[in-house]
Backbone bond lengths (Angstrom), bond angles and torsions (degrees), N, CA, C in turn:
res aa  C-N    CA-C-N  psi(-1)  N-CA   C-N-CA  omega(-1)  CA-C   N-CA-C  phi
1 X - - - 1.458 - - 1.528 110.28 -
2 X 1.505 112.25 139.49 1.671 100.70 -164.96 1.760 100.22 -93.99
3 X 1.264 114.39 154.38 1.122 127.28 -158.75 1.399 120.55 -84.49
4 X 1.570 135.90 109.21 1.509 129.38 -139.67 1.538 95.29 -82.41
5 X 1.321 108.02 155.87 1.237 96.46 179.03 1.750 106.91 -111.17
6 X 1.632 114.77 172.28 1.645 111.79 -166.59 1.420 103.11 -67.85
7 X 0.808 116.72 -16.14 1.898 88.13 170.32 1.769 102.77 -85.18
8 X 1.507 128.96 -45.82 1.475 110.05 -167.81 2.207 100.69 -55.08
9 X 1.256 87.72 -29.09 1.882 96.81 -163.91 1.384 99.64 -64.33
10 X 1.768 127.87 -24.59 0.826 106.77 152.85 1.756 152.34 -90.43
11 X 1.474 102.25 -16.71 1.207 124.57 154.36 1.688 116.93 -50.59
12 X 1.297 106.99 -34.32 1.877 83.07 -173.42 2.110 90.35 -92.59
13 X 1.263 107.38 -19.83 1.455 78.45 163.72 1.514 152.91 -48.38
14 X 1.444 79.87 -42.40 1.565 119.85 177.17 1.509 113.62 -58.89
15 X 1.851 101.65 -40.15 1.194 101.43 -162.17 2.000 97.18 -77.89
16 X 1.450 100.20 -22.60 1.356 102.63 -162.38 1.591 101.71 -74.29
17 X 1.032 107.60 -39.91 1.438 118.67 -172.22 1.608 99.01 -59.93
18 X 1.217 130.59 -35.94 1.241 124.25 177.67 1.893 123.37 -78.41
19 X 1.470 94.16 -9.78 1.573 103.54 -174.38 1.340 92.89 -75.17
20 X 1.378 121.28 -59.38 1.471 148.69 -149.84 1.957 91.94 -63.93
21 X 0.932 124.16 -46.95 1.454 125.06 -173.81 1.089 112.03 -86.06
22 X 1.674 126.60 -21.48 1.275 130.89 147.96 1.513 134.05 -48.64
23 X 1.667 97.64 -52.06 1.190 113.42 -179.83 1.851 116.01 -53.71
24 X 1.535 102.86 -54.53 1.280 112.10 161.55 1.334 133.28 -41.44
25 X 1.494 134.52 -80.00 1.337 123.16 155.05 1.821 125.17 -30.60
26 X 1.648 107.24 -33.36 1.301 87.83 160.86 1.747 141.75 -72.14
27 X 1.269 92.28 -21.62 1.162 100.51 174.20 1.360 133.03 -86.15
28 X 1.268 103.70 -10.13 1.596 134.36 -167.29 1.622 107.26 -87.37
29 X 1.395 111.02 -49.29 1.020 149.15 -153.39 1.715 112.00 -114.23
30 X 0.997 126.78 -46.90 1.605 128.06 -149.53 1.501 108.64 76.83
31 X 1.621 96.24 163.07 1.215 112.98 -178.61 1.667 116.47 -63.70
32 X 1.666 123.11 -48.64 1.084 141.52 -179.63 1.728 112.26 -40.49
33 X 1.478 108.87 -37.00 1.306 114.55 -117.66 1.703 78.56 -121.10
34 X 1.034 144.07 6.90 1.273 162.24 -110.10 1.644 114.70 -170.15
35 X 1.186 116.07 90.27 1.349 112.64 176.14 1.636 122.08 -112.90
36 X 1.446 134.02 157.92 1.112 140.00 -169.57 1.857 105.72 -49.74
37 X 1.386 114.40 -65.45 1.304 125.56 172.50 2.115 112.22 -21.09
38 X 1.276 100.06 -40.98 1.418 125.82 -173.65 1.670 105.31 -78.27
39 X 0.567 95.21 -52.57 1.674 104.99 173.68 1.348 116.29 -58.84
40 X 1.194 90.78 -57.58 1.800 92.14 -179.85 1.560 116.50 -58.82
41 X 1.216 103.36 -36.46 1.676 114.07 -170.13 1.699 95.44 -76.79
42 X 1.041 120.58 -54.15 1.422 119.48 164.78 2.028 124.19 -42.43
43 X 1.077 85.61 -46.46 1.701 88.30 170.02 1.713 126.60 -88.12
44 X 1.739 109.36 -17.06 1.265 118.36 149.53 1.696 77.55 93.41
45 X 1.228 134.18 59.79 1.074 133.98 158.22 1.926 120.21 -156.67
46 X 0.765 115.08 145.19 1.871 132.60 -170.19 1.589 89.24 -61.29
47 X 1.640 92.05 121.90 1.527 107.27 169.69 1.733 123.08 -48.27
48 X 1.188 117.35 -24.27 1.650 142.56 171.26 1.742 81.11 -65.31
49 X 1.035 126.21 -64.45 1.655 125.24 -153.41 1.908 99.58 -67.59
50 X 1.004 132.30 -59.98 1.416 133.50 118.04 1.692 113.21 39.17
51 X 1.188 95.98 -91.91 1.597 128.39 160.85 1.211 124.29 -34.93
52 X 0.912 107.73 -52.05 1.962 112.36 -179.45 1.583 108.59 -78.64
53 X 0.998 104.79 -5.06 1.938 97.07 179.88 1.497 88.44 -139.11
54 X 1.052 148.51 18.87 1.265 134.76 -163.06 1.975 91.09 -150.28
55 X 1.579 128.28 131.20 1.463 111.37 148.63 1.450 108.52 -81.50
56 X 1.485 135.52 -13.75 1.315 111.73 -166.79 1.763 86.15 179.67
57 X 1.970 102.19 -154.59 1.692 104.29 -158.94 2.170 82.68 -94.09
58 X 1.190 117.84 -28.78 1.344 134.82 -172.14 1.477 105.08 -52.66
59 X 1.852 108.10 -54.30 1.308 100.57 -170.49 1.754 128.02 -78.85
60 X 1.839 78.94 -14.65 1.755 100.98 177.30 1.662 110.01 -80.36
61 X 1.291 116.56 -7.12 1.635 106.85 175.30 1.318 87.11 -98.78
62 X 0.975 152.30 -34.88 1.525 124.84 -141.38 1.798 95.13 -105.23
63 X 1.277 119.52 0.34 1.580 123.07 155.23 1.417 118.41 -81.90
64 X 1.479 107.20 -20.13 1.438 95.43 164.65 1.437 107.50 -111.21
65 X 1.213 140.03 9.04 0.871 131.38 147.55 1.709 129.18 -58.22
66 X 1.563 91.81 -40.62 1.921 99.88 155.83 1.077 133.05 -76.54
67 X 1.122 125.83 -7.51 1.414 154.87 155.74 1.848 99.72 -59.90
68 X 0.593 109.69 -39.97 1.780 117.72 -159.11 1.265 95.75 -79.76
69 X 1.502 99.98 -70.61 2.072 120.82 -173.03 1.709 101.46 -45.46
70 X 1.653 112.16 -42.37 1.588 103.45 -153.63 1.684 93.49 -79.18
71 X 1.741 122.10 -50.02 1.216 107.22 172.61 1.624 140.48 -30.01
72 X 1.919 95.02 -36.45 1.677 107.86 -167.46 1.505 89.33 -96.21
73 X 0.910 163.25 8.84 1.257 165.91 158.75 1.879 119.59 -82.85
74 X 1.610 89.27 -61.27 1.407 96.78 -176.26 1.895 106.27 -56.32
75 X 1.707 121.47 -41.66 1.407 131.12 156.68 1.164 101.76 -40.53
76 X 1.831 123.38 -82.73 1.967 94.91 -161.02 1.211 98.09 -86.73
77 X 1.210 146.05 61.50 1.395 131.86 131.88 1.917 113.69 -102.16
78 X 1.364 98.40 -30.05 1.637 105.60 175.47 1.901 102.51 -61.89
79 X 1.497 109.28 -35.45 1.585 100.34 -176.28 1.561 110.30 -83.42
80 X 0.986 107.64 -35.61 2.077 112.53 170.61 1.612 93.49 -44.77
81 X 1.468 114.19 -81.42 1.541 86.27 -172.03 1.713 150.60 -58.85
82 X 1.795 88.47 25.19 1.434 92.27 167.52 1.467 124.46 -107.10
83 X 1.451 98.09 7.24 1.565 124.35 179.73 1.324 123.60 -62.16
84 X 1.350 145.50 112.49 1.643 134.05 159.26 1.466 115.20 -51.83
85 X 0.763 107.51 -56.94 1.545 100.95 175.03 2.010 118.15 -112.44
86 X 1.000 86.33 -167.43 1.861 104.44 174.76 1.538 110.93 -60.11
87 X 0.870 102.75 -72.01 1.699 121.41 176.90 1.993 110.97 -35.74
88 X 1.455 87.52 -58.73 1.142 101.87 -164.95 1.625 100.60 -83.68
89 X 1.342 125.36 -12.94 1.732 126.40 164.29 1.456 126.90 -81.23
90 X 1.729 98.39 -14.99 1.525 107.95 148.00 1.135 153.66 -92.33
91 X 1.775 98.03 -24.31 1.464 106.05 166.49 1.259 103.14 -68.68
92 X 1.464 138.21 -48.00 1.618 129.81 -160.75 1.844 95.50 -71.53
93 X 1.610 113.10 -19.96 1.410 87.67 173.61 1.927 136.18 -84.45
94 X 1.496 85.36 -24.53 1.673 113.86 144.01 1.539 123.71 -26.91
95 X 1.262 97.44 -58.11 1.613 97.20 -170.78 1.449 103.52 -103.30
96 X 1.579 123.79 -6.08 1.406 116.50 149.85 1.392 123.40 -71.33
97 X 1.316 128.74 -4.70 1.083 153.42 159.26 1.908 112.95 -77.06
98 X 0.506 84.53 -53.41 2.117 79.42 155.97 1.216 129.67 -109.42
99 X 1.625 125.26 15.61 1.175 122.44 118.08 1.420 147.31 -46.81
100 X 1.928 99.81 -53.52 1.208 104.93 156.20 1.163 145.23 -44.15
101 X 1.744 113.69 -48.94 1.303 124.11 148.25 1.307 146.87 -59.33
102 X 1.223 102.43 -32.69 1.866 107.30 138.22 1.787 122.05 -36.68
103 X 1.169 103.15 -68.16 1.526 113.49 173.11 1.736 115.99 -65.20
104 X 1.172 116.19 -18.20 1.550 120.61 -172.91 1.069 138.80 -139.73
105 X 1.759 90.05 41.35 1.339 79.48 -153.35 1.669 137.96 -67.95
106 X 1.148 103.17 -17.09 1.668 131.87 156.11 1.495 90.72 -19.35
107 X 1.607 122.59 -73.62 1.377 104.66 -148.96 1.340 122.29 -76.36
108 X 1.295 128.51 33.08 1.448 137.76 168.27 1.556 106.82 -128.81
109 X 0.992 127.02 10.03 1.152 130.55 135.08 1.630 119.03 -74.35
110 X 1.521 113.74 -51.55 1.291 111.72 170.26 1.662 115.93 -46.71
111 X 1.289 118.12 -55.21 1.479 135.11 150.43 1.626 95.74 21.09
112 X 1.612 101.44 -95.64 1.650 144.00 -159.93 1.116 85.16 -53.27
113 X 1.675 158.97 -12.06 1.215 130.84 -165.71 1.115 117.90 -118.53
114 X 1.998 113.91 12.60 1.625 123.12 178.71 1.313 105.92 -71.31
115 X 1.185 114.44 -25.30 2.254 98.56 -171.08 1.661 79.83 -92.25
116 X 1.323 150.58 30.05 1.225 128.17 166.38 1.078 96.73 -102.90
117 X 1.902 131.37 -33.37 1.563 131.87 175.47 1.565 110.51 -57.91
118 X 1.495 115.26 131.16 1.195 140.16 155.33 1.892 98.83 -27.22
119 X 1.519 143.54 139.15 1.337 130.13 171.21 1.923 87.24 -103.10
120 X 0.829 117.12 65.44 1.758 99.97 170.68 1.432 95.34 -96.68
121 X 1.967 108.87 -171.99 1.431 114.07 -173.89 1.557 86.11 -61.26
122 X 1.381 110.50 146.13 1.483 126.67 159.29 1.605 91.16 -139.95
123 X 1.192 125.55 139.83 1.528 129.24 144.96 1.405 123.84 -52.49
124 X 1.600 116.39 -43.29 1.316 116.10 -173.60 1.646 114.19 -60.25
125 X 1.923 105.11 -39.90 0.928 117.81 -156.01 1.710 93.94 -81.34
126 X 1.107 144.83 -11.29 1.281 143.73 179.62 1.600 97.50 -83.87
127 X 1.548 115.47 -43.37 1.548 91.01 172.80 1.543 136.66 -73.00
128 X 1.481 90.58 -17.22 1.547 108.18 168.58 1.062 109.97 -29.80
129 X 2.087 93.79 -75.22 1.601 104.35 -163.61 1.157 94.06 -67.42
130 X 1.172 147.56 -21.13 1.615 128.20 -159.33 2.017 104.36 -77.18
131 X 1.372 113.49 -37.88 1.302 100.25 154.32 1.536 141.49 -110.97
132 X 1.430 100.81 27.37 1.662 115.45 141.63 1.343 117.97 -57.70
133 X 1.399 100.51 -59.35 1.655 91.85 -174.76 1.789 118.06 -73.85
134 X 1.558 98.60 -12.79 1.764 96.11 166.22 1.335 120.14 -72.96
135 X 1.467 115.28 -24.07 1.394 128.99 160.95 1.400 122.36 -45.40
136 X 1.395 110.46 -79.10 1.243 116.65 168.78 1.692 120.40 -43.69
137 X 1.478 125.53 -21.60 0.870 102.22 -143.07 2.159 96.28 -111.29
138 X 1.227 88.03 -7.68 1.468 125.96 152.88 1.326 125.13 -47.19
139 X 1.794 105.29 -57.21 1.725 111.04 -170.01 1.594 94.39 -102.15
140 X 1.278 115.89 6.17 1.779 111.71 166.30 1.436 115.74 -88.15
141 X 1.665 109.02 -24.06 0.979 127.97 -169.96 1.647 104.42 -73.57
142 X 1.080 107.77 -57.96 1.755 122.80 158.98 1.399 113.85 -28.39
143 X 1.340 116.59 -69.18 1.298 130.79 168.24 1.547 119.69 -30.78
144 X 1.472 111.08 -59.81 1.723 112.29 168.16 1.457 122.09 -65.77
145 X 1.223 98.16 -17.83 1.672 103.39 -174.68 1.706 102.21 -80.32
146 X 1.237 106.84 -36.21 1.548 103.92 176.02 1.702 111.99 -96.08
147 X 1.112 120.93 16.94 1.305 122.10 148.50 1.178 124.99 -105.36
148 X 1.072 110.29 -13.66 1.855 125.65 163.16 1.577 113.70 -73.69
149 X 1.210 115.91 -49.71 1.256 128.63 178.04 1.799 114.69 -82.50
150 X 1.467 103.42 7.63 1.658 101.16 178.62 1.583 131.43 66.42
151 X 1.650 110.24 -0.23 1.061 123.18 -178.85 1.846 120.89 -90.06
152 X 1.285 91.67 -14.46 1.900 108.17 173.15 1.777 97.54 -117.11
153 X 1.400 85.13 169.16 1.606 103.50 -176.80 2.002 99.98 -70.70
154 X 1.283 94.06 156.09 1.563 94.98 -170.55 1.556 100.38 -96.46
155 X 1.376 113.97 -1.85 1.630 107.25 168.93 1.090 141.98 -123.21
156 X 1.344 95.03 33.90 1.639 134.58 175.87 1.578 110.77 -69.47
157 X 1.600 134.76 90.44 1.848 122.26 137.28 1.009 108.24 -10.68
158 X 1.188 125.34 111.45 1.092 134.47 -176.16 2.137 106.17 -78.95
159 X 1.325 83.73 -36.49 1.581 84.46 -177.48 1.512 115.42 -107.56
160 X 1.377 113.55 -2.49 1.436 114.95 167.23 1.608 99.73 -86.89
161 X 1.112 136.35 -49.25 1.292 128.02 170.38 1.351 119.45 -58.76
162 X 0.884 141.75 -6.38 2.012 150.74 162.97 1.334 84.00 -69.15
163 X 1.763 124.62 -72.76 1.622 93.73 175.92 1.360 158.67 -92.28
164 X 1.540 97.08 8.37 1.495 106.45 143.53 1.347 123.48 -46.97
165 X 1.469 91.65 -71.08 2.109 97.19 -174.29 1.566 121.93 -47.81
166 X 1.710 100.43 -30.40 1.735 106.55 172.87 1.500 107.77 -66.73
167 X 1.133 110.03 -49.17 1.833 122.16 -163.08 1.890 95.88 -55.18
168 X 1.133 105.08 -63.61 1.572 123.93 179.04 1.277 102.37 -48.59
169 X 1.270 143.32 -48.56 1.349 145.22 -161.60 1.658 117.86 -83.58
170 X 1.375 86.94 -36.14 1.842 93.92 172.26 1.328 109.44 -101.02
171 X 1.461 126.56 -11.67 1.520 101.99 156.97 1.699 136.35 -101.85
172 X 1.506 100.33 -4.63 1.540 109.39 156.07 1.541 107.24 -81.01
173 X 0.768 148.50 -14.63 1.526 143.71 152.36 1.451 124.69 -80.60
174 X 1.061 113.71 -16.91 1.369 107.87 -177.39 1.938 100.35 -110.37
175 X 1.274 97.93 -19.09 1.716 101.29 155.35 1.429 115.79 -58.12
176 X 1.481 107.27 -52.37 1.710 115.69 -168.33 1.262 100.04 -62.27
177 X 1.925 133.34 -53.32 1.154 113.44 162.84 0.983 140.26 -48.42
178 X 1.336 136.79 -3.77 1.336 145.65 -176.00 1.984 99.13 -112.11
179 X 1.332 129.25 -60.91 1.397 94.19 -150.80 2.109 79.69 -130.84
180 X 0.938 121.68 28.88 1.415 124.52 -160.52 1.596 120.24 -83.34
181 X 1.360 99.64 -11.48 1.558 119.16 171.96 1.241 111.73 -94.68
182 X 1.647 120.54 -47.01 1.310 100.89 161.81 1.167 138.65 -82.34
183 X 1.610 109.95 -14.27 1.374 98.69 166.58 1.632 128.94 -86.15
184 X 1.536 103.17 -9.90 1.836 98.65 170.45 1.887 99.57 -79.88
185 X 1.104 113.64 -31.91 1.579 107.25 179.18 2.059 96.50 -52.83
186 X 0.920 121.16 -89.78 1.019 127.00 -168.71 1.634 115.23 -28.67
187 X 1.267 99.19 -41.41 1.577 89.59 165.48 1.316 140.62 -100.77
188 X 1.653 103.60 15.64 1.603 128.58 -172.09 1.548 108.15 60.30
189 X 1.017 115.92 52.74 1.560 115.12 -178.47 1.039 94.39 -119.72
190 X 1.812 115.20 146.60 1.327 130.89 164.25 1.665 103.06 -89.54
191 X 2.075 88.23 131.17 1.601 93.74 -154.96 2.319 98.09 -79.23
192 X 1.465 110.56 -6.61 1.547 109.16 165.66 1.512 100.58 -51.47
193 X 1.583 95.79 -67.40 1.976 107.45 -155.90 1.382 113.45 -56.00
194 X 1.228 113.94 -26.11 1.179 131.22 -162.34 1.691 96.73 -85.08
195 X 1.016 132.71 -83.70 1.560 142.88 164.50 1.768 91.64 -26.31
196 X 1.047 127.90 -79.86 1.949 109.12 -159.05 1.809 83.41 -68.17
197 X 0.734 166.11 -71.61 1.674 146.71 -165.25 0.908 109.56 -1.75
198 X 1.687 99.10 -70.86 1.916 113.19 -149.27 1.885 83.24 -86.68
199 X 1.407 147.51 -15.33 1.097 116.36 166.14 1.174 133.09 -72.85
200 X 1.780 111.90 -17.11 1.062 120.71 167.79 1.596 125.68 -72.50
201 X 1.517 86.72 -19.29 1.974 89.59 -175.76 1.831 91.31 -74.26
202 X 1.256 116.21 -37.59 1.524 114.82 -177.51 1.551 123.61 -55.02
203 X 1.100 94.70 -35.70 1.477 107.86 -173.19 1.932 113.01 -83.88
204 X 1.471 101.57 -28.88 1.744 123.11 166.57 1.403 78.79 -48.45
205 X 1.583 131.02 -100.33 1.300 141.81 -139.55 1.395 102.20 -39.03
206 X 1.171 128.25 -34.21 1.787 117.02 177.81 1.227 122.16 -104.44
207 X 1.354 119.28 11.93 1.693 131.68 -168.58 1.828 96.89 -94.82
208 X 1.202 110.19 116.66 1.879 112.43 177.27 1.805 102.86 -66.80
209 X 1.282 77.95 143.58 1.568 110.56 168.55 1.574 110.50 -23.83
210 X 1.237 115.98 128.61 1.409 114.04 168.38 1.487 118.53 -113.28
């Protein structure tokens, strides 16, 4: 790996330091509600400074929006590989998936605020999608492995179900961040038991016949 030198070492600080103060007011705040001026003063740097790593407030959410995805990813992918099979490399990635949200929960709130971003050229947002679809293409990969190995149903899309299970996964979580306290209060549910339940009912739907 070639060796960065002190000015790039300081540039991706800079740049990070500006995600991180972004990320916050967004979450604090919403996306709407959230302007560049704010950010900067929050990250302790000149809105011009802003500018040079940033085209706008659009291109600065959707870097922490990749920021978000690669953290919750890089987690359930570290627990998949403790899996014997398919089945069992998704459920443990499942419930690394409400770990995360346990610990974050902020970032599924951030979630809810992508159809509020402008989709113009953004750079960030091209890397987004560029590892969205490595995402998906990851938990499809899972999917064949546990239909190979007999541990998933054998008539499972392998890649239409990657985006089921994503779609399902980020909007029961990003629901629970939003109304999940009052609605397990109201129904006396413990909001842990309750969350691994319904992952387990998720994970039933692709587990083969026994």
């Amino acid at each position: 790996m070639e060796k960065l030198s002190r000015r790039e070492k300081e540039k991706q600080a800079r740049e990070a330091d500006i995600i991180s103060a972004a990320e916050r007011l967004f979450a604090e705040n919403g996306y709407a509600n959230v302007s560049m001026e704010q950010i900067a003063a929050e990250a302790e740097f000149t809105k011009r400074t802003l500018y040079q790593y940033f085209s706008g407030k659009e291109d600065l959410f959707f870097a922490v929006a990749f920021k978000v995805f690669k953290n919750l990813f890089t987690d359930c992918r570290q627990a998949m590989g403790k899996g014997k099979n398919g089945f069992e490399k998704m459920r443990l990635g499942f419930r690394a998936y409400f770990r995360f949200y346990q610990e974050f929960p902020e970032a599924f709130r951030l979630m809810s605020y992508v159809a509020q971003a402008k989709k113009k050229d953004s750079p960030w947002l091209k890397e987004w999608l560029r590892f969205d679809g490595y995402m998906f293409e990851e938990i499809a990969a899972v999917l064949e492995l546990g239909k190979h190995d007999g541990s998933m149903r054998p008539d499972l899309d392998a890649q239409k179900s990657a985006y089921a299970v994503a779609f399902i996964l980020t909007g029961f979580f990003t629901e629970l961040s939003e109304t999940g306290r009052t609605f397990t209060e109201h129904f006396q549910l413990d909001q842990e038991e309750f969350s691994l339940f319904a992952l387990d009912l998720l994970a039933s739907a692709l587990r083969a016949p026994r």
